[in-house]
C-alpha positions in Angstrom: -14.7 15.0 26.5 -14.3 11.5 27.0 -13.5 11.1 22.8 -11.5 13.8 23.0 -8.8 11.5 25.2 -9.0 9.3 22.7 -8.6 10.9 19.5 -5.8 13.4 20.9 -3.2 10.6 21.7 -4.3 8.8 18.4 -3.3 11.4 16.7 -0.2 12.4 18.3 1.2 8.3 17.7 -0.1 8.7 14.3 1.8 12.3 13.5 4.6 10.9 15.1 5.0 7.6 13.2 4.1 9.6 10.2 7.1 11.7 10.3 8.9 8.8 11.1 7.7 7.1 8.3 8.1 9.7 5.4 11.3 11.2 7.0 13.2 8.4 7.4 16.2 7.3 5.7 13.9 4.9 3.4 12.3 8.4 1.9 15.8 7.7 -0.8 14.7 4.3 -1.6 10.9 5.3 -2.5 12.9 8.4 -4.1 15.0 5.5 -6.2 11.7 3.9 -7.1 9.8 6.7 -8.4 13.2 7.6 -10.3 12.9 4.4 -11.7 9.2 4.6 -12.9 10.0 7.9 -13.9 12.6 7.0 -16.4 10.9 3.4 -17.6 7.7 5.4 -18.5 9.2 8.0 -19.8 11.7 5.9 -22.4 8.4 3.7 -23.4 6.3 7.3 -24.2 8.6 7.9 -27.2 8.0 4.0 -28.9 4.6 3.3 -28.1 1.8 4.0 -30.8 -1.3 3.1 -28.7 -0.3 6.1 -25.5 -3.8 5.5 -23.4 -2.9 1.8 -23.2 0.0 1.3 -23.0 0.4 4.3 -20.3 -2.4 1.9 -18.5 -0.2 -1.1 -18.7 2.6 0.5 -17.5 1.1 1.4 -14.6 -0.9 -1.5 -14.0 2.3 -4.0 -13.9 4.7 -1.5 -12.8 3.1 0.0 -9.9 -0.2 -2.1 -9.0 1.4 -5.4 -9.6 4.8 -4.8 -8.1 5.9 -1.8 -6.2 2.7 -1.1 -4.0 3.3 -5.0 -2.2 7.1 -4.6 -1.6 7.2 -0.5 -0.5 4.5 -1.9 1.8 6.4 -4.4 3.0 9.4 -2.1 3.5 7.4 0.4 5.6 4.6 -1.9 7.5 6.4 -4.8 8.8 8.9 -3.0 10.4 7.3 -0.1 11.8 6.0 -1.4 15.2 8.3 -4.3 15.0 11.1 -1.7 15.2 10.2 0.5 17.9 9.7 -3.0 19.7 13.1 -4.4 19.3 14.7 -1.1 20.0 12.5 -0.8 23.2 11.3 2.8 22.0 7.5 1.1 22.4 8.4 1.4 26.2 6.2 4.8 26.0 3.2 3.8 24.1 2.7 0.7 26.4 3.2 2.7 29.9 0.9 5.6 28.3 -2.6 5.5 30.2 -3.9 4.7 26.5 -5.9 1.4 25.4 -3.4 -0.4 23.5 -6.0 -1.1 20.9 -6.4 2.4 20.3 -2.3 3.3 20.1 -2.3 0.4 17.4 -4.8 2.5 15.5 -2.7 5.4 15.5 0.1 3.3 13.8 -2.2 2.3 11.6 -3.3 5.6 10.6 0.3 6.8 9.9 1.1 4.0 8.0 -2.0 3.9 5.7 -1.5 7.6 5.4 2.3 7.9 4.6 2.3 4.7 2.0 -1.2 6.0 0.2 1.0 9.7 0.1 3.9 7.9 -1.5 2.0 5.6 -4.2 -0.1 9.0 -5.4 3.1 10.3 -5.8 4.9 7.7 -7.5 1.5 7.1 -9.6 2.1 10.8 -10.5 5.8 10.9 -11.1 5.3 7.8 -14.0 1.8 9.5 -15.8 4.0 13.0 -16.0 6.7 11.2 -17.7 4.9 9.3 -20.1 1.7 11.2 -21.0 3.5 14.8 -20.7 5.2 13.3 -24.2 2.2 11.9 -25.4 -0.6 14.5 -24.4 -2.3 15.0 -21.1 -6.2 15.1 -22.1 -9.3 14.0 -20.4 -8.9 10.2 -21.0 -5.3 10.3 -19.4 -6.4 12.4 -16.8 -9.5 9.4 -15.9 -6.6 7.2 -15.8 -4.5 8.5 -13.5 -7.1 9.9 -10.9 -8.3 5.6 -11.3 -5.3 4.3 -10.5 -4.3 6.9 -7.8 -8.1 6.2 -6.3 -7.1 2.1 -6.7 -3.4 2.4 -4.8 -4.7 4.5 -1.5 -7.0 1.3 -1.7 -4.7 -1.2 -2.1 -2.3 1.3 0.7 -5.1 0.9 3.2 -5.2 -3.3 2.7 -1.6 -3.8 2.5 -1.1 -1.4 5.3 -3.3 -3.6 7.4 -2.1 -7.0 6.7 2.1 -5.8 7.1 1.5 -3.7 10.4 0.0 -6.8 11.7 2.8 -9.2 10.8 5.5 -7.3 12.9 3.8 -7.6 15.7 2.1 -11.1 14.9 6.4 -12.8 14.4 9.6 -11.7 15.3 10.8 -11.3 12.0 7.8 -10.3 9.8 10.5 -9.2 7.1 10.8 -13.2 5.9 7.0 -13.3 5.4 7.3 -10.1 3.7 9.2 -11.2 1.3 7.5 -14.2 1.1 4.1 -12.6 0.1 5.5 -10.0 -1.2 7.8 -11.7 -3.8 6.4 -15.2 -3.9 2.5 -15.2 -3.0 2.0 -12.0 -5.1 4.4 -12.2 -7.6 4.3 -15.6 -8.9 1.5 -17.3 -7.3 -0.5 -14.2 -8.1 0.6 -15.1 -11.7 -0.3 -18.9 -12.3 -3.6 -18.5 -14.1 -6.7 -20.4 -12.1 -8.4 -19.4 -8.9 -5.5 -19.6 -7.0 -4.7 -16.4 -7.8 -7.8 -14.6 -6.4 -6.0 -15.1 -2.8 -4.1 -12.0 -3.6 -4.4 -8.3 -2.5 -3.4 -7.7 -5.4 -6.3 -9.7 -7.9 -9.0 -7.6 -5.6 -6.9 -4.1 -6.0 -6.6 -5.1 -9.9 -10.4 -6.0 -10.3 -11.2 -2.6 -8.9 -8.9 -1.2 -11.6 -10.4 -3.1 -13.7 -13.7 -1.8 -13.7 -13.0 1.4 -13.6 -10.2 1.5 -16.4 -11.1 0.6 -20.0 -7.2 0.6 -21.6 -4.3 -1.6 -22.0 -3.9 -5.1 -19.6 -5.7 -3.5 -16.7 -8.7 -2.6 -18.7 -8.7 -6.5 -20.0 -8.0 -8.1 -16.6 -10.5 -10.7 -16.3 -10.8 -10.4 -12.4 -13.7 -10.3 -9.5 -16.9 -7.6 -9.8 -15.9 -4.4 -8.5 -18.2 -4.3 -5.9 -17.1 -7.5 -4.6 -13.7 -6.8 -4.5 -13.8 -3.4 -2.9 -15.7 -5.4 0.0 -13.0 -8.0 0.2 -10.4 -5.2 0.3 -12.5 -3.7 3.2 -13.1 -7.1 4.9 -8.8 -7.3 4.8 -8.5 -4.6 6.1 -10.9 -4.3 8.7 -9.8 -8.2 10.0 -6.3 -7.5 10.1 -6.4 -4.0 11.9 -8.8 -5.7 14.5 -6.9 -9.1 14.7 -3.3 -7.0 14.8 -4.9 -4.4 17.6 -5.7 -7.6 19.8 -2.5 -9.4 19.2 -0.6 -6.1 20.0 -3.3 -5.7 23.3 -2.3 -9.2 24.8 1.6 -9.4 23.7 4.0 -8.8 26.5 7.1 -6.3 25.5 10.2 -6.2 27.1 
């Protein structure tokens, strides 16, 4: 009974911000992106020669290496940040509900919604480039692998954004920051430096489990030690963000 009072309200926040999340007016910029994939993969299916890896690539540097960070950036750092600065957090904080636990539910949503739209987008750019160059078992391997590594990659970015609205003010500038600097570029510079990514870890696990184009040849971490990284982000974050959010004081 006494679980029951906990998971109930969970989910409610977690439905809630869900539909919030999916049906809000930034459903036409995830729509744009997928468009986009759509159309890049799609153009590069009819001058390829090589369709298993360079399908692969595509996805690896289109999706893994670029859009998951900043479409988790878009959604995560704002959504309790948000309800905060428009006050709408008034209910969750007056509910007779741990605060740790409410957090949760935002966490829940979040993960769910951005792992929903990555399959999808994952989806939309395999359809368009391997439904010209033939859907067989090896394409197939790929894109269950790649779906499998973004609701991965979803669950740590989800994490580590959702903790940064409520960690600053304006968790959009270190959005951008990681999103566009630490991944993107410092991500890039060869060396060990790079391995203090998300995304190394998300493309090591990729890695392993994809033997075509520049994902399959990624020289990165063992799987299993980068799955347990990705865990050990997630899980820090979620409990560092829940405590943060527990002891902050909201208008």
């Amino acid at each position: 009974m006494e679980l029951n009072k906990i998971i109930s309200p969970v989910l409610s926040i977690a439905r809630y911000s869900t539909r919030k999340i999916l049906f809000n007016r930034r459903w036409i910029l995830s729509l744009i992106i997928a468009v986009l994939v759509g159309s890049i993969m799609g153009y590069a299916a009819t001058l390829v020669d090589e369709p298993l890896d360079s399908g692969a690539t595509l996805l690896d540097v289109l999706i893994l290496s670029f859009i998951m960070p900043i479409i988790a950036m878009i959604y995560g750092s704002s959504l309790i940040r948000n309800e905060i600065e428009d006050r709408s957090i008034t209910q969750v904080i007056i509910a007779p509900l741990d605060r740790r636990i409410a957090y949760f539910g935002y966490y829940i949503s979040l993960a769910f919604a951005l792992s929903i739209i990555m399959v999808l987008i994952n989806l939309i750019g395999w359809l368009a480039f391997y439904a010209q160059r033939g859907m067989d078992g090896d394409s197939l391997a790929i894109l269950a692998s790649m779906c499998l590594v973004s609701i991965m990659g979803s669950l740590a970015y989800s994490a580590l954004f959702l903790a940064s609205g409520v960690f600053l003010k304006k968790p959009v500038y270190f959005g951008l920051f990681y999103a566009f600097i630490w991944e993107s570029f410092i991500g890039s510079i060869p060396g060990a430096i790079s391995h203090f990514t998300v995304r190394h870890f998300v493309r090591s696990v990729a890695a392993g489990w994809v033997n075509y184009g520049s994902i399959g040849t990624y020289d990165g971490s063992p799987v299993s030690v980068s799955i347990a990284v990705l865990v050990g982000i997630t899980v820090a974050f979620l409990v560092l963000g829940a405590i943060v959010f527990d002891k902050s004081e909201y208008p």
